[in-house]
C-alpha positions in Angstrom: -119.6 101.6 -54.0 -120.4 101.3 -50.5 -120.9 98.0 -50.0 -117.4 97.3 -51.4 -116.1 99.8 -48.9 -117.8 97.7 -46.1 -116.4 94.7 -47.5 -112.4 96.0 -47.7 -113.3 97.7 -44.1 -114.2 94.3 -42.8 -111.4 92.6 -44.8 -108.8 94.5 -42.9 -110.2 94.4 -39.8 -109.8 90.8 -40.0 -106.1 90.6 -41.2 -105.6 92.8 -38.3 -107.6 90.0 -36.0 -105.5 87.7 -38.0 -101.6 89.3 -37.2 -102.8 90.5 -33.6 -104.1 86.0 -32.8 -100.2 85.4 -34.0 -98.7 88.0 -32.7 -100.3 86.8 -29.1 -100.0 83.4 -29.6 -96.1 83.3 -30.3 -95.7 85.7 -27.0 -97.8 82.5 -25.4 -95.1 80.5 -26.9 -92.1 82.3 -26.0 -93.4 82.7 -22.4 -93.8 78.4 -22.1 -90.6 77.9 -21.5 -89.7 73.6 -21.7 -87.6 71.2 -19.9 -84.1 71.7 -20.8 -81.6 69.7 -20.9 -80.2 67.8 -17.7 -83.2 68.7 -16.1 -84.8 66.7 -13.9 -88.2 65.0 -15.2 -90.7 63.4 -12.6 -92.0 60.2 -13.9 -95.0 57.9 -13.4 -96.1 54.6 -14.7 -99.3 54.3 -16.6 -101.4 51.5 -15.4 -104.5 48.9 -15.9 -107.4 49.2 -13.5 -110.5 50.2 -13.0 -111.5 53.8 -13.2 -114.2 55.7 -11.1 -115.9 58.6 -12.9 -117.4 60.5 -9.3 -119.6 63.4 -9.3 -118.1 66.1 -6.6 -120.5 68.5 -5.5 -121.2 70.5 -2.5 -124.4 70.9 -1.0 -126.2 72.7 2.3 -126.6 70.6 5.5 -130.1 70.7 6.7 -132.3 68.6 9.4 -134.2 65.5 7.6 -136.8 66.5 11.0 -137.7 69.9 12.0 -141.0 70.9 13.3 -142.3 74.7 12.7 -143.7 76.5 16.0 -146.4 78.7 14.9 -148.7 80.6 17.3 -152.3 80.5 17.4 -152.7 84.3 18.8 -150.7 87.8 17.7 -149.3 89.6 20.4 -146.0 91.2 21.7 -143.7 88.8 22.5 -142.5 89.3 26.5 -139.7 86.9 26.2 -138.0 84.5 24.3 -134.7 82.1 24.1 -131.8 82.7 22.8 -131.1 81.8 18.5 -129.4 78.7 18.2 -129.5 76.8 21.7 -130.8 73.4 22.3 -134.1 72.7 24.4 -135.9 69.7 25.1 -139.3 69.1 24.2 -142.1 70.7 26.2 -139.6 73.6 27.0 -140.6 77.5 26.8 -139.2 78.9 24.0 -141.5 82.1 23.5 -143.5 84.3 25.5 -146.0 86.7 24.8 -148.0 89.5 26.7 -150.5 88.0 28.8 -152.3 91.4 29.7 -155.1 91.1 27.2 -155.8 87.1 27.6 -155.7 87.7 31.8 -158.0 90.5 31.3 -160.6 88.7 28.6 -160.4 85.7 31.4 -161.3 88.1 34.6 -164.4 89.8 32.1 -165.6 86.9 31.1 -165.8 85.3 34.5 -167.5 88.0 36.1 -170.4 87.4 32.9 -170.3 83.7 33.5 -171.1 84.3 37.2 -174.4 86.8 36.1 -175.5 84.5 33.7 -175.3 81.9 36.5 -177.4 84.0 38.8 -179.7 85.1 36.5 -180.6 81.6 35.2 -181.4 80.5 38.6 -183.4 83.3 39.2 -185.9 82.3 36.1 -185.8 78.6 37.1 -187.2 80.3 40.6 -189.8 82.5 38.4 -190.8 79.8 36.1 -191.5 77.2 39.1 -193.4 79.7 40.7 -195.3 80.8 38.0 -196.3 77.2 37.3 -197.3 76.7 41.1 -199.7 79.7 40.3 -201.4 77.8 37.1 -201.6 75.1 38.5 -203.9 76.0 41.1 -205.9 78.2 39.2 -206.4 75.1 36.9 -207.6 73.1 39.6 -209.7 75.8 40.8 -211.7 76.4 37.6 -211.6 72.1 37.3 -213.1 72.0 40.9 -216.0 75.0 39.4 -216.5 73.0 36.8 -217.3 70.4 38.7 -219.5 71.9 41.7 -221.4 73.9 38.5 -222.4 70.4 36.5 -223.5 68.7 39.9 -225.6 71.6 41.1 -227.5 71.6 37.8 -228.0 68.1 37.7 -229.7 68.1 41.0 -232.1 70.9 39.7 -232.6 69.2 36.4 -233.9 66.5 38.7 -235.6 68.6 41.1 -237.5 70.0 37.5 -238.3 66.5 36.0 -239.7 65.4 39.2 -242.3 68.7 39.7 -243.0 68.0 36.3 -243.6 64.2 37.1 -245.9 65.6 40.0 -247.9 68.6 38.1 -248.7 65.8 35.3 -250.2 63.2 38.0 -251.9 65.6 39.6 -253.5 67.1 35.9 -254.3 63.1 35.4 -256.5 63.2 38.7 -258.1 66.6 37.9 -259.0 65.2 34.3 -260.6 61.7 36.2 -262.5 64.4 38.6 -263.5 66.4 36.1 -265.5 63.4 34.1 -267.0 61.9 37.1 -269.0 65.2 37.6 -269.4 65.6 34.2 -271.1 62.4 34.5 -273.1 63.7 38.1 -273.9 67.0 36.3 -275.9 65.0 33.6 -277.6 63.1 36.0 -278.5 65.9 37.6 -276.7 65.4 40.8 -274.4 68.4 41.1 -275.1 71.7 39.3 -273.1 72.9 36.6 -271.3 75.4 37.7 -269.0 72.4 39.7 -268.2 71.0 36.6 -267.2 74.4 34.5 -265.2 75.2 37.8 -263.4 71.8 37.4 -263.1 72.1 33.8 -261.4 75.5 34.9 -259.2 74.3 37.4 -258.0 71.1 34.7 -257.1 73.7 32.0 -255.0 76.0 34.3 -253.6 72.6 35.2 -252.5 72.0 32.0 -251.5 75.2 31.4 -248.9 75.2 34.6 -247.6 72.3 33.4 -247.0 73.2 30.3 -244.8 75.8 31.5 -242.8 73.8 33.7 -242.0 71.9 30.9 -240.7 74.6 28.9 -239.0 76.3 32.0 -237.5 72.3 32.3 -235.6 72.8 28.6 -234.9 76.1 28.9 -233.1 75.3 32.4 -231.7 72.4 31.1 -229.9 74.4 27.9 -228.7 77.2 30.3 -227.0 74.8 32.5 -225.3 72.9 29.2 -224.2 76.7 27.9 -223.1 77.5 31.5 -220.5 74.2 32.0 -219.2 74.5 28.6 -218.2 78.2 29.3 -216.7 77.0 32.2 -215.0 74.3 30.3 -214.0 76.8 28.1 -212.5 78.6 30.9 -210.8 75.3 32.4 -209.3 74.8 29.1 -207.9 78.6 28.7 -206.4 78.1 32.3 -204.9 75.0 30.9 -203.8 76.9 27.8 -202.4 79.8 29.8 -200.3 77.2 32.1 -199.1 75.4 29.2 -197.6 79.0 27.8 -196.3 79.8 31.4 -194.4 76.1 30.9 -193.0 76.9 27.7 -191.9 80.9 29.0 -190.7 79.5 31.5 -188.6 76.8 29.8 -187.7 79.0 27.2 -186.3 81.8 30.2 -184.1 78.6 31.6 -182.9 77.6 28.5 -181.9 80.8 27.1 -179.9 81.7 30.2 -178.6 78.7 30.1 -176.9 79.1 27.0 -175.9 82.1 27.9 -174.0 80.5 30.6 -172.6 77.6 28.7 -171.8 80.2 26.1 -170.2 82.1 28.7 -168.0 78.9 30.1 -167.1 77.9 26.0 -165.4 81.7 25.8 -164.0 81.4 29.6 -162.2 78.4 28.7 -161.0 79.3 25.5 -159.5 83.0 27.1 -158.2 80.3 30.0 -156.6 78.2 26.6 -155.8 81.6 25.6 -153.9 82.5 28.6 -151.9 79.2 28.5 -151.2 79.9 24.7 -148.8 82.6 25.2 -146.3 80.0 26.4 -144.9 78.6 23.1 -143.1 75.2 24.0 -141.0 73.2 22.1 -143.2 70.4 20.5 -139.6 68.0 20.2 -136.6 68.4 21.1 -133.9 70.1 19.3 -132.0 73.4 17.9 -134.1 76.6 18.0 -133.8 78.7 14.6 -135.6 81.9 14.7 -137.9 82.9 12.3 -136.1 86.6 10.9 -137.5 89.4 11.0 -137.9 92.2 8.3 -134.3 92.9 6.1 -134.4 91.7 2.1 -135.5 87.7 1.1 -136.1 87.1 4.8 -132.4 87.7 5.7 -133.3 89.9 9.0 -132.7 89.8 12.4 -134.0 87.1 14.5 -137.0 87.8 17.1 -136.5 89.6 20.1 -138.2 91.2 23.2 -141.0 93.9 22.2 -141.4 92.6 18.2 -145.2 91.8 17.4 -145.7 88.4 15.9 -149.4 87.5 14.3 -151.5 84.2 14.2 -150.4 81.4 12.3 -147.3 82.8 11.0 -144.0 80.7 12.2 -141.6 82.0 14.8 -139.5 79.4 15.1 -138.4 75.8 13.9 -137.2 73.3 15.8 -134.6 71.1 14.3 -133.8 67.7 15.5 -130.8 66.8 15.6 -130.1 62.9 15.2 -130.0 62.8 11.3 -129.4 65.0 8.8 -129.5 65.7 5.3 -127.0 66.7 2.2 -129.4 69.2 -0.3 -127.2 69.9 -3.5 -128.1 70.5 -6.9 -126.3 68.2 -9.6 -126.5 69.6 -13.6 -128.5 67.7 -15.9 -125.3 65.9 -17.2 -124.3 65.1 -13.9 -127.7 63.1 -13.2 -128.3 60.3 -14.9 -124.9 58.4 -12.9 -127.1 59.1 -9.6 -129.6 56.5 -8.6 -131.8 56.0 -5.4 -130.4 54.1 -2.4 -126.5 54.8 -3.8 -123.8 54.9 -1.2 -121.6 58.4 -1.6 -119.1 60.1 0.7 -119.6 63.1 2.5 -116.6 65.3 3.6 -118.1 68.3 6.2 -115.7 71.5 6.5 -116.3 71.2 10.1 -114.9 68.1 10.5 -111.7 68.0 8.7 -110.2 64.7 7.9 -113.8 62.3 9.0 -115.5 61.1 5.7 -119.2 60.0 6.3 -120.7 57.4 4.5 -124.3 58.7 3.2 -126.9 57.9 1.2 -128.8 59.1 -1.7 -132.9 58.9 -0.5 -134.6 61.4 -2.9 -133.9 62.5 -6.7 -135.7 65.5 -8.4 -137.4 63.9 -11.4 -137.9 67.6 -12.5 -135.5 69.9 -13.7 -135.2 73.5 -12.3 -134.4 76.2 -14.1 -133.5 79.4 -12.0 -134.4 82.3 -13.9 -131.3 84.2 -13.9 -131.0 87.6 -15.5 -128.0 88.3 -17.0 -126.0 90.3 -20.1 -126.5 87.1 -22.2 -130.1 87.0 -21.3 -131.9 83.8 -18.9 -129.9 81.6 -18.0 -130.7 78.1 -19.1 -128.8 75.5 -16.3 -131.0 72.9 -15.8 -130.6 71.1 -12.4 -132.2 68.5 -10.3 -132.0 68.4 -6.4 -131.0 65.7 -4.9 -131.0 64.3 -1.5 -128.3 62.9 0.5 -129.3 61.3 4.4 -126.0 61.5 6.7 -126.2 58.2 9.4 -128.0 59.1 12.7 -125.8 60.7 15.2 -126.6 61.5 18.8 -123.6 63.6 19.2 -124.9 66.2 17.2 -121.6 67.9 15.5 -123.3 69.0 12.5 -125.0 71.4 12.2 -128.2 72.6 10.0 -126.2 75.3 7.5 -122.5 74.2 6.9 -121.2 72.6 3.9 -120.7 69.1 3.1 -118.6 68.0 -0.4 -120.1 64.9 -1.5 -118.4 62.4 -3.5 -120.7 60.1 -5.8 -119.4 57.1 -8.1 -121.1 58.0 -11.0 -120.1 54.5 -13.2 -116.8 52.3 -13.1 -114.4 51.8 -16.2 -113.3 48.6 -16.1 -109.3 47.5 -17.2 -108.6 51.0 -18.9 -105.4 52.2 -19.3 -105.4 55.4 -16.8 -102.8 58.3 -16.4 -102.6 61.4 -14.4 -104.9 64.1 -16.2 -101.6 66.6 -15.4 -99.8 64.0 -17.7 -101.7 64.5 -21.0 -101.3 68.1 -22.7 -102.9 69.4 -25.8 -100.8 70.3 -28.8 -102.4 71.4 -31.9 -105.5 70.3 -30.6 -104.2 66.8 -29.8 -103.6 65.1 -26.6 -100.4 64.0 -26.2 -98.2 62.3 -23.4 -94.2 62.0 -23.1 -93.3 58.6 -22.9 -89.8 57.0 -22.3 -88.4 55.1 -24.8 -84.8 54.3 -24.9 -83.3 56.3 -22.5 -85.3 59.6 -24.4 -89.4 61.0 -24.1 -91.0 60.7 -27.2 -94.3 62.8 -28.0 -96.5 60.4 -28.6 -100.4 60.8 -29.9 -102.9 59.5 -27.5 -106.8 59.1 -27.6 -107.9 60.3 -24.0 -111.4 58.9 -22.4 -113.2 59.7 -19.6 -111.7 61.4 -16.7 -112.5 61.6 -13.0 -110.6 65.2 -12.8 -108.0 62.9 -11.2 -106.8 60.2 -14.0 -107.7 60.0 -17.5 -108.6 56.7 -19.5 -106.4 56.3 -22.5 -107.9 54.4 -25.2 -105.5 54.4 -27.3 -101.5 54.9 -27.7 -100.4 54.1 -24.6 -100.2 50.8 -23.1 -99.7 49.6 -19.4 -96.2 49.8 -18.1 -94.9 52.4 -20.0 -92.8 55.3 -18.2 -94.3 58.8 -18.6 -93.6 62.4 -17.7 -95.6 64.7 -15.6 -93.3 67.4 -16.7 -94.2 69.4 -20.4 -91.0 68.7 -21.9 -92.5 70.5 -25.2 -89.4 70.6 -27.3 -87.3 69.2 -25.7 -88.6 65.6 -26.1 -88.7 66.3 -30.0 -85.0 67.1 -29.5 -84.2 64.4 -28.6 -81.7 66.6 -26.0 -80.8 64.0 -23.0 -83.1 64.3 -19.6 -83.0 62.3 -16.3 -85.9 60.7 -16.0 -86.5 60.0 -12.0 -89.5 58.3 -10.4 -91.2 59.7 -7.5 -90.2 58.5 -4.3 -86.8 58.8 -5.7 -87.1 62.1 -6.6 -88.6 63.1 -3.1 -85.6 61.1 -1.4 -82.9 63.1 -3.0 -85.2 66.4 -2.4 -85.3 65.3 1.6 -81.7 64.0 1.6 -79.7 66.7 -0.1 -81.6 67.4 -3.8 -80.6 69.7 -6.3 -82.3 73.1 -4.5 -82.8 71.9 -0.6 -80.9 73.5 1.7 -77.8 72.2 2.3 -77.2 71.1 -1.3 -74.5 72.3 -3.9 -75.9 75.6 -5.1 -78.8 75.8 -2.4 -79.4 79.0 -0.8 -78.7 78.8 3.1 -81.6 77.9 5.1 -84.3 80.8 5.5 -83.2 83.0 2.6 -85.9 84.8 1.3 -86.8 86.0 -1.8 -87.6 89.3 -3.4 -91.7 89.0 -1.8 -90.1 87.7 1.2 -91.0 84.0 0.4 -88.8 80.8 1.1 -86.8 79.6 -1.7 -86.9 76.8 -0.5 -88.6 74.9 2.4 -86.0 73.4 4.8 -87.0 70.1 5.9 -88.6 67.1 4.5 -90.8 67.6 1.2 -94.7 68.4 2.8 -97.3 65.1 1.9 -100.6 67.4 3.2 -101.6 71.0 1.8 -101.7 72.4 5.0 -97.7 71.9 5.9 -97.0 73.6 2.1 -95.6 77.1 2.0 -97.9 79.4 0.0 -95.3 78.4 -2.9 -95.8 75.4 -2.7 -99.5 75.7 -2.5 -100.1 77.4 -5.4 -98.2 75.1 -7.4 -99.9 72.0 -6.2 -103.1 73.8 -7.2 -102.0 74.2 -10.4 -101.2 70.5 -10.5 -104.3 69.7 -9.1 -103.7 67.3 -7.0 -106.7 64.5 -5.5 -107.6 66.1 -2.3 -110.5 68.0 -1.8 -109.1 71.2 0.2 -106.4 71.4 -3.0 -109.2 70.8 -5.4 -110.8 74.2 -3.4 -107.3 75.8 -4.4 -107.1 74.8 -7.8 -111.0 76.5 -7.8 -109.6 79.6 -6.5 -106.6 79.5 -8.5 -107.3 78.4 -11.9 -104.7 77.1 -14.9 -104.3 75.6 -17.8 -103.1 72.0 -17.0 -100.3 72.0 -19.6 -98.7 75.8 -18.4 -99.3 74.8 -14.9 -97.1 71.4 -15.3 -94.7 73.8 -16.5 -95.2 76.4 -14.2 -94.5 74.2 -11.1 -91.3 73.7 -9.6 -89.4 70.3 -9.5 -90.4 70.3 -5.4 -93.9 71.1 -6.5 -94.0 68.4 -9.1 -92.1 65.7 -6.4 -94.9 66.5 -4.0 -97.3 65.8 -6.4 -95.6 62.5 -6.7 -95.9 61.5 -3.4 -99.1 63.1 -2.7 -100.7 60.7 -5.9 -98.9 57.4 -5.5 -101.3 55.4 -4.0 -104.0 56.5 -6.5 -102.6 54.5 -8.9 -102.2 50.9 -7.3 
């Protein structure tokens, strides 16, 4: 039971939807009002030729050269150029607070200078002290010396008493056996001879001694030099320590100084660092400062700017660049080293001839959060170099329209794309045929925005409205069919509605919004000599030019409604203004 009241709920809610779409449709209807009769009908001829399919898109102008001035200290800036002006390179742009660099530079030279004195002072000391060991080697060498050469000579002295005391025991033996010899003859009595043998054995006994006195001397003095050697070779040892003190002392104030000079000269680099110069020459842009996504104000006097971070970029100004973003669509008719045209707002009415030098060969997709969720536009960026200029009148930030011939159609038939209207979803044109427009089925190509390629049902020559006749074409009901530049000499010779026509308003009668009925004069061939009428109706035409295309952007419309929108003036202009487009 309740699903079939959820079905005859949704049933009637969609008869409603049903009534309400025809109910809306036929007020759509009644409020397209077509050509009548006798009206005047704008005509143009449908042509062969070859039709450009371009890619209009407009993109940011930016420097192809710019160089980032970062600084290599923080500190508070004291100074600093204007935003925007033009320096040469090597000029001062920025200027920081030299207080802290000037005052590391005056402590650090003060040190250097101690360091200096004090490392002379130990080269003094350490000479000195090398003077003094020195001499107290050679003193102990010299002891040495006078020690070994006195013992020698009483090592000799020794030997040669010894020499003497053994002779003179070899004489007192040969005495002692010659009255030995007496004593048994009987010549000499015997107490000579135990006197003699008395005298031989304290002889031997003396010598004895001498001898061991000799080797005991002779070891004393060998124990003596080498303790004296020893002591020579301490003194050298002690002189070879002083050296290396000495050395050591030097050397370490030494790097103190050089350690001293490296930190003087980089406070001096310092000091010289808190001029930031241009490193080329070209348009300062200031780095800004705080607000949301880096859209601040620029630098000024007093703000505090830390190390490495950029301040400023210096733009050159000889070349620059065209940075758009083309849909993925859009793409594949752009290829490197393609020729395009660039129109820049700031230079109305100059078309420069630029070139395509770099084409994403990733797509981006900007994560955009919306009602319906991420958006998923897929685009490429794409590079555009402008020709080198040295007059420098554009500018890093406006707005350049580039034009790229995406592919050529060759021998198609083209029409105006305000000439083919959709009925029932069919496009259709309104061609002449025996003095009446005929609805006639078309198949429509591709289409530059401009002019459509018709494949088929039209042919070249044939003689067709820009106007939406609607019914009265399939009336039959009789309509004069003019061509353009006739129809925009009788509007600037006396056409139905200029002034001074039969039924014209006199000249500068306004309307109920104060607006020109008409616009005295000749008909206006450029946007910018249109009344605001007139304006709006050529943007609903959409006509070739790139400041209407901008109109037609802000003002947007069917094609179809807008053909019949637009007033016979309007749709003359549109005449002229297209002309040439189809030679």
């Amino acid at each position: 039971m309740r699903a079939r009241t959820i079905a005859g709920g949704l049933g009637v809610v969609v008869v409603m939807g049903a009534v309400g779409a025809a109910g809306w449709q036929a007020r759509v209807r009644r409020a397209r009002p077509a050509a009548k009769a006798d009206e005047m009908v704008v005509t143009t001829t449908a042509k062969r030729q070859d039709l450009l399919i371009t890619i209009t898109q407009t993109g940011a102008v930016a420097a192809k050269k710019s160089t980032p001035v970062v600084p290599e200290l923080s500190g508070r800036i004291q100074w600093v150029c204007e935003n925007g002006v033009v320096v040469a390179a090597g000029e001062a742009i920025l200027r920081l607070d030299p207080t802290k660099a000037q005052e590391d530079a005056t402590d650090l030279t003060v040190r250097c200078d101690e360091a200096k004195r004090r490392k002379e002072q130990a080269d003094v000391v350490g000479k000195a002290r090398m003077k003094e060991m020195r001499l107290r080697l050679q003193r102990a060498e010299d002891d040495v010396a006078a020690f070994e050469r006195q013992q020698a000579v009483d090592l000799r002295q020794a030997s040669d008493s010894i020499t003497f005391h053994a002779a003179e025991l070899e004489r007192l033996r040969q005495e002692l056996e010659v009255k030995q010899r007496l004593a048994a003859k009987g010549l000499i009595a015997g107490t000579e001879v135990e006197r003699e043998q008395a005298t031989v054995k304290a002889a031997e006994f003396a010598l004895k001694r001498e001898r061991s006195d000799y080797e005991l001397k002779k070891s004393q003095a060998a124990a003596d030099a080498s303790t004296k050697r020893r002591t020579v070779n301490e003194t050298s040892r002690d002189m070879m320590r002083a050296r290396t003190w000495s050395e050591r002392d030097v050397r370490m104030t030494g790097n103190e100084v050089d350690n001293l000079k490296l930190q003087l000269e980089r406070a001096n680099a310092d000091l010289g660092k808190t001029t930031l110069t241009a490193p080329i020459g070209g348009l300062v842009m200031l780095a800004p400062q705080g607000g949301w996504m880096g859209e601040g104000r620029a630098l000024r006097m007093g703000d505090w700017v830390s190390q490495g971070r950029e301040v400023a970029e210096i733009i050159s100004l000889g070349q620059m660049q065209v940075k758009l973003e083309l849909d993925q669509s859009q793409i594949t008719g752009v290829r490197m080293g393609q020729a395009v045209q660039v129109s820049v707002e700031a230079l109305p009415g100059q078309v420069l001839q630029g070139r395509v030098t770099a084409i994403g060969q990733t797509a981006r997709r900007p994560p955009v959060q919306g009602w319906m969720g991420v958006s998923r536009t897929a685009t490429f960026p794409v590079t555009i170099d402008l020709p080198p200029s040295s007059k420098s009148l554009i500018r890093p930030g406006m707005r350049g329209s580039v034009r790229i011939v995406a592919r050529r159609v060759a021998g198609a038939i083209v029409a105006p794309s305000g000439c083919v209207f959709r009925r029932d979803g069919r496009s259709v044109v309104f061609v002449q045929r025996n003095g009446a427009f005929v609805r006639t089925e078309v198949q429509a190509g591709e289409s530059n925005g401009e002019y459509t390629a018709i494949t088929k049902g039209l042919k070249a020559g044939d003689r067709i409205a820009l106007n939406d006749l609607g019914a009265a074409a399939a009336s039959g009901a009789p309509l004069r069919a003019v061509r353009r530049l006739r129809a925009v000499r009788r509007l600037r010779g006396g056409a139905p509605g200029a002034p001074g026509a039969p039924g014209a308003p006199p000249a500068g009668q306004t309307g109920a919004k104060g607006r020109p009925l008409t616009r005295p004069g000749r008909v206006p061939e450029r946007l910018d000599e249109a009344s605001p009428r007139l304006r709006s109706d050529w943007a609903r035409l959409g006509l070739a030019s790139g400041a209407t295309r901008s109109v037609a952007r802000r003002r947007p419309a069917p094609p179809g409604r807008a053909a019949r929108q637009a007033s016979p003036a309007a749709v003359a202009a549109f005449g002229l203004a297209t002309q040439g487009r189809l030679r």
